[in-house]
C-alpha positions, -999 to 999 in steps of 0.1 A, spaced: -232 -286 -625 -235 -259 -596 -268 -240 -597 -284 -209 -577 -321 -199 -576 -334 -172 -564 -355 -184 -533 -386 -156 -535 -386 -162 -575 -387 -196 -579 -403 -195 -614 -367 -173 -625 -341 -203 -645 -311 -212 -620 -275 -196 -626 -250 -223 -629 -219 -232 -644 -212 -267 -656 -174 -270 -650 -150 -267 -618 -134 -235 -615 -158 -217 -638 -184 -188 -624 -214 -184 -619 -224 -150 -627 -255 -125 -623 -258 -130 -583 -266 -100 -561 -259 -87 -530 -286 -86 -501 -304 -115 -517 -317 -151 -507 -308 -179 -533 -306 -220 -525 -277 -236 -537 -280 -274 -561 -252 -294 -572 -251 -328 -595 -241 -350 -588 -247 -353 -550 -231 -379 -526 -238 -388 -490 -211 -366 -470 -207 -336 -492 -199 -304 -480 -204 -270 -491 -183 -239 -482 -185 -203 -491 -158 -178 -482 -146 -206 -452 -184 -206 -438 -200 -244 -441 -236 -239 -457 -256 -265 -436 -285 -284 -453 -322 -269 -444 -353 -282 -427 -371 -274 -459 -343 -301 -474 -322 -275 -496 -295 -251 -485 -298 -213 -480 -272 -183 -487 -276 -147 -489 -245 -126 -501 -238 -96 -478 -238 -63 -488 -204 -70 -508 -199 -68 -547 -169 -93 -560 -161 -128 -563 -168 -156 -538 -151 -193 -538 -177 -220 -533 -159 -249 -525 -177 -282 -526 -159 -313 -504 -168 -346 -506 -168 -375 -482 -135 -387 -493 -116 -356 -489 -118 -344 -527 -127 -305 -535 -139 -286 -559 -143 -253 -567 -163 -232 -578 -167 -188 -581 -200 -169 -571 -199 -132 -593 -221 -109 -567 -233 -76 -578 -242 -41 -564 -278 -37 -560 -296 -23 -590 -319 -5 -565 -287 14 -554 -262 14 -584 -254 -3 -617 -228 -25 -621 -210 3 -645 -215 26 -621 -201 10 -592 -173 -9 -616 -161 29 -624 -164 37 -584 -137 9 -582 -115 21 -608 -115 55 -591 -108 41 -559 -78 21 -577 -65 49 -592 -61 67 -556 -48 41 -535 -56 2 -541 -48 -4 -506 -83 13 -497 -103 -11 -515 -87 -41 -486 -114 -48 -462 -130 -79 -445 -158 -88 -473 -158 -122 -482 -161 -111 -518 -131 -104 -537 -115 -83 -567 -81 -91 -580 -49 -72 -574 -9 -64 -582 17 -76 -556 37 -46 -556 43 -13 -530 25 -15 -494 -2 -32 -480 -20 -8 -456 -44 -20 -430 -47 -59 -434 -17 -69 -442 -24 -106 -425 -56 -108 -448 -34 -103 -475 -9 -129 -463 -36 -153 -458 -51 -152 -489 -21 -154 -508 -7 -183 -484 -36 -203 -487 -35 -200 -529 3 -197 -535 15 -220 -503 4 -257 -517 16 -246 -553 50 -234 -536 55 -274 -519 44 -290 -548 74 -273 -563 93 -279 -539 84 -321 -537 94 -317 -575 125 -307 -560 134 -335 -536 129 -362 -568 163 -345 -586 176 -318 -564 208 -301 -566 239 -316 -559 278 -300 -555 309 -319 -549 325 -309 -520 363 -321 -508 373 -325 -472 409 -334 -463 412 -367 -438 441 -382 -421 443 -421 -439 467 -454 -429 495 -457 -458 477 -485 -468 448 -470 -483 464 -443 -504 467 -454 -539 487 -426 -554 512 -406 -535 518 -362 -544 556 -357 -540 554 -338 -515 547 -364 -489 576 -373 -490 590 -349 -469 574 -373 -442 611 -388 -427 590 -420 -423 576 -422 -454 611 -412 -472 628 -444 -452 600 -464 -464 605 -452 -498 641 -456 -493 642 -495 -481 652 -483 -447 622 -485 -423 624 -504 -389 619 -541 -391 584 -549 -379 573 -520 -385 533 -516 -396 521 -498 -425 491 -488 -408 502 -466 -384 519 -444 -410 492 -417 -417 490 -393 -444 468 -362 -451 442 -369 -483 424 -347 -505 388 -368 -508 357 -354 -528 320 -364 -523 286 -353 -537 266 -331 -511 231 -315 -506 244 -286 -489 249 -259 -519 238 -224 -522 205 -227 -540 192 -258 -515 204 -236 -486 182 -204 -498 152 -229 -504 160 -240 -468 159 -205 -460 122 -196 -479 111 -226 -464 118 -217 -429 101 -181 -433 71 -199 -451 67 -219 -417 73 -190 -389 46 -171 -413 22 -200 -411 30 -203 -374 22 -172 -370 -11 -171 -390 -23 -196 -369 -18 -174 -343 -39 -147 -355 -66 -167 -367 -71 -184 -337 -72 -151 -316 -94 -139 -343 -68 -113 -349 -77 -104 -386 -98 -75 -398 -130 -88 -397 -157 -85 -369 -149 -112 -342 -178 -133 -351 -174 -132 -389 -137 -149 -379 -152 -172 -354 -173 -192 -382 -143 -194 -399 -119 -204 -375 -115 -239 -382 -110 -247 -416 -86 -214 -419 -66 -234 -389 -73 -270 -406 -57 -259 -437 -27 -236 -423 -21 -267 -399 -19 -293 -432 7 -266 -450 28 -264 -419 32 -304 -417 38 -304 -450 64 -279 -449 83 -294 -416 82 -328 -434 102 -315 -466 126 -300 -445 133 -329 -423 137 -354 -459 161 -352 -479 177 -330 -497 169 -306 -471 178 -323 -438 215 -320 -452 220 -287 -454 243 -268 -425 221 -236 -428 194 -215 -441 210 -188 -461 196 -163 -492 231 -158 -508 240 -137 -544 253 -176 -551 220 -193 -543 203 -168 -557 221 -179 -593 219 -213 -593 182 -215 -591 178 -186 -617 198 -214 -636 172 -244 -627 137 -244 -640 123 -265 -611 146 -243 -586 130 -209 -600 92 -221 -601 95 -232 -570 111 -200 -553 90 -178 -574 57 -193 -561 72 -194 -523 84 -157 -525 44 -146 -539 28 -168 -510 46 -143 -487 38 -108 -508 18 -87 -491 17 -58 -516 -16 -47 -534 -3 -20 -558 8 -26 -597 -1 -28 -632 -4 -64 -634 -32 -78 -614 -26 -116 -605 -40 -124 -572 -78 -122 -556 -81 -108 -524 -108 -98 -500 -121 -67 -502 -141 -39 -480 -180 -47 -482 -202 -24 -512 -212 -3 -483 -167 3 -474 -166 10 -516 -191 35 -515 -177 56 -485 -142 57 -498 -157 67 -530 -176 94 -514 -145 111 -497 -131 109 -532 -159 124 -547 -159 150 -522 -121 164 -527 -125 166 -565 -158 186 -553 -134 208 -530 -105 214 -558 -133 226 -581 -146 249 -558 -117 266 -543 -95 261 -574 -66 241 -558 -55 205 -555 -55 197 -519 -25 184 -500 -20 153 -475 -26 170 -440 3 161 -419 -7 184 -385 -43 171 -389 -67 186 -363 -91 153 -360 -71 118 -360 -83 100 -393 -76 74 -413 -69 99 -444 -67 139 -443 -61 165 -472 -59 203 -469 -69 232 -489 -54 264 -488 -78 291 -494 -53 321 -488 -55 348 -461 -48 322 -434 -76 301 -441 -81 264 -449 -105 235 -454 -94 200 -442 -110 169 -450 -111 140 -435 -122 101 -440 -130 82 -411 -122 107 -384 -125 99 -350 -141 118 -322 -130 104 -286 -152 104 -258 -153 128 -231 -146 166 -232 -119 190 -253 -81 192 -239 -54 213 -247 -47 184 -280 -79 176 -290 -103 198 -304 -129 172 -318 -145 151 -292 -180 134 -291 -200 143 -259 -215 106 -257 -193 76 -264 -168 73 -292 -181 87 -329 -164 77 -363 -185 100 -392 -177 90 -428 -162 126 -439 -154 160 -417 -146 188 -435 -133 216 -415 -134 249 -423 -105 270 -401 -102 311 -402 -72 330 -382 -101 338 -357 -126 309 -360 -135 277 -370 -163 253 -383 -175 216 -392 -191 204 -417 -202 162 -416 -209 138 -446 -216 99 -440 -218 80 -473 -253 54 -465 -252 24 -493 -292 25 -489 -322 33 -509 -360 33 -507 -381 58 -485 -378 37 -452 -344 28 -448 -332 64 -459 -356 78 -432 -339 55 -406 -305 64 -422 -315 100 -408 -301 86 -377 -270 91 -380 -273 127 -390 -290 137 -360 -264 116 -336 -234 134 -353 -253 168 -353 -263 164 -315 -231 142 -300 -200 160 -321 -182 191 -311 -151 208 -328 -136 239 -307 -171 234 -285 -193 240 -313 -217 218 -331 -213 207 -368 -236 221 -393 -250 207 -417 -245 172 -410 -261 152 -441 -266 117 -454 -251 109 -489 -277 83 -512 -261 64 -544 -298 63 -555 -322 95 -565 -340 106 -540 -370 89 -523 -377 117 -495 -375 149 -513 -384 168 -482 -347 162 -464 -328 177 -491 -348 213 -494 -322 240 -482 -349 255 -460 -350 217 -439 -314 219 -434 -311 255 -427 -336 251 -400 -328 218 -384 -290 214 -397 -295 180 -411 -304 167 -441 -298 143 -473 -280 146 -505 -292 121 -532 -279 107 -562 -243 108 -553 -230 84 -576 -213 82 -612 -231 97 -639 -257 110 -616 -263 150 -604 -255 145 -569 -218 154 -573 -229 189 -593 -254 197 -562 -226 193 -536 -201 213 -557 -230 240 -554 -235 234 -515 -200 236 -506 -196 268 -525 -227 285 -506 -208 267 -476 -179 283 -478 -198 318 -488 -219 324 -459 -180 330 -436 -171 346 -465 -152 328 -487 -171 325 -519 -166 298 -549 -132 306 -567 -118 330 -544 -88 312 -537 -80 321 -574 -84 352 -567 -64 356 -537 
């Protein structure tokens, strides 16, 4: 049995599952739970996510999921090597979203790009294999190496107890002497025609008359152990490389996240890399002339059942695509927090289209570098780009850069920018996965930063506002007379379901109406 318990509500029953490999379900984010497992052995170990849970003072062990909503692997080792596993199901905070609510945030996010969902959590959701990666394409391969790599050799050994075999014929130059059966056509050897004849040489020996002979012998090297040679030698420069990464800390995750990590990532890319040199250098393997993916090879393990699984298994341990219907593998994904701000930008274009009546387009000259940009035409010459995780660079405009931060380096959630023939203006959004009075107040922060620090053709953007899953616990900051005088401000309730997404449809209208482009005029133009 593996069992959780809330640390601050001890009187609360545990969640626990009784059987390796099943979940435990009902955990949530941001909150402290102790961690009891039976039965318990001298030298057992406990690792979530890579990170070694070390046993208390207070004689228990401590964990606190993150702010991430998705699947963890518990994985408990004992002193003799053996492992089980276990899954940890974390959920959103109820104080800031329901688990409907932010399962339907996910499927929107899905439905726009899967690739956005990737991110350094140590939660995870499950994915397709198909089309591009995006931005952590090692994760990805890490992952999927670490699931799909030990299945792949245990193919593979499978393999190596009745592999393929050809036979192949070499011609060799032999003494008369062993040749059994002669073709008539030797006998257009002068010496072998006198022999035949009665007429050879007295004395003369037998052995040194040689003749050319056809022999055939079974051998390892064939097309389909030739293209396993060949997966197997990509599925070693990849874990070579891997190993590489994770010890530079080279993944997607903040540096010290990786550090903790470090060396049971490297113990267990290490153990599939010996594993993989060691097949190659047995046999059938260490026969083979060359590593070669042929139409040939390619045939002849369609045709073998132990060929195919194993070349199926290698050939997923090195996907790195995230797109498709059919969604196989579990993969890290961006923290709650990462869900809700690509959510928000989401949120915020369907609130554009419905305002100025037009789908917008992906911005290919974009005026702010970002990691996503869309454009809305609004006729006469004018637009309104938006844009997710732009970046302002420090230091002052040039003749390419219109968007700069006058402190150091700025990087606001959304930027929607509003350009006329004559003019131009900003407008700043950043998504905050917080709720409760306190924390929104200090959330505030980042409003008045981006307000005070961000310039776009050497004017300030206005408003600058905080967008709240939860309703609102400071009415105050969302009044249009507090953000008409001080330009900042909060919009609650942004979530599925919930009225937020009505109130900024209504904002951006009056946005776009005070420089004179009121709501559905880009119909009407």
């Amino acid at each position: 049995m593996f069992a959780l318990k809330q640390t601050k509500l001890p009187q609360q029953p545990p969640l626990f599952c009784t059987g390796e490999g099943s979940v435990v379900s009902g955990l949530r984010e941001d909150v402290d739970y102790t961690i009891d497992w039976s039965p318990q052995s001298p030298g057992d170990r406990i690792f979530i996510d890579d990170v070694e849970i070390t046993f208390n003072p207070d004689g228990r062990y401590h964990w606190r999921p993150a702010f991430y909503a998705g699947r963890v692997p518990a994985d408990l080792i004992g002193a003799s090597g053996d492992l089980r596993r276990y899954w940890l199901d974390v959920g959103p905070s109820p104080l800031k979203s329901g688990d409907e609510c932010f399962a339907e945030m996910v499927r929107d996010i899905r439905q726009f790009d899967p690739g956005l969902l990737l991110g350094d959590a140590a939660a995870g959701m499950v994915f397709g294999r198909e089309g591009k990666t995006g931005l952590f394409t090692d994760d990805v391969l890490l992952s999927r190496v670490r699931t799909y790599g030990p299945r792949f050799l245990g193919a593979v050994m499978e393999i190596v107890k009745v592999p393929h075999r050809a036979l192949s014929s070499e011609t060799h130059n032999l003494p008369l002497s062993r040749i059994r059966r002669l073709h008539p056509g030797a006998l257009r050897d002068r010496r072998l025609l006198a022999l035949a004849a009665g007429k050879s040489q007295p004395g003369e020996d037998l052995d040194s008359v040689q003749v050319r002979s056809l022999s055939i012998a079974p051998t390892f090297d064939t097309p389909a152990n030739r293209s396993l040679v060949a997966l197997l030698s990509r599925m070693l420069a990849v874990l070579r490389r891997l190993q590489g990464v994770v010890l530079q800390c080279g993944l997607g995750a903040a540096r010290e996240e990786q550090e903790v990590r470090r060396d049971r990532r490297l113990a267990e890319l290490g153990s599939l890399e010996a594993r993989v040199i060691a097949i190659m250098r047995a046999l059938p393997f260490s026969e083979v002339t060359r590593a070669q993916t042929s139409a040939a090879g390619l045939t002849q393990i369609a045709a073998q059942p132990l060929y195919s699984r194993a070349y199926r298994a290698g050939c997923t341990a090195l996907r790195t695509g995230v797109e498709g219907d059919d969604q196989f593998d579990l993969l890290h994904v961006t923290p709650s927090w990462g869900i809700y701000e690509t959510w928000c930008y989401l949120a915020v274009l369907r609130a554009l289209a419905e305002v100025t009546g037009r789908p917008g387009e992906v911005c290919r000259d974009r005026l702010i570098p970002s990691q996503l940009a869309y454009r809305f035409h609004l006729g006469g010459g004018d637009s309104l780009d938006a844009f997710f995780q732009a970046t302002f660079l420090a230091e002052g405009p040039t003749a390419a850069r219109r968007a700069y931060s006058i402190s150091r380096e700025r990087r606001p959630d959304i930027v929607l920018v509003h350009a006329t023939p004559s003019s131009s203006r900003a407008m700043v959004l950043d998504a905050k996965w917080r709720s409760g009075r306190d924390r929104i107040l200090e959330s505030m922060e980042s409003a008045h930063i981006y307000h005070d620090a961000l310039r776009f053709d050497q004017r300030c953007p206005e408003p600058c506002l905080i967008l709240l899953p939860a309703p609102t616990s400071v009415p105050s900051l969302e009044t249009a007379k507090f953000v008409g005088e001080h330009g900042v401000g909060a919009l609650s309730a942004f979530a599925v379901g919930l009225p937020g997404r009505a109130n900024l449809v209504a904002l951006m209208a009056d946005w776009l109406a005070a420089k004179g482009v009121p709501q559905g005029a880009a119909q009407a133009r």
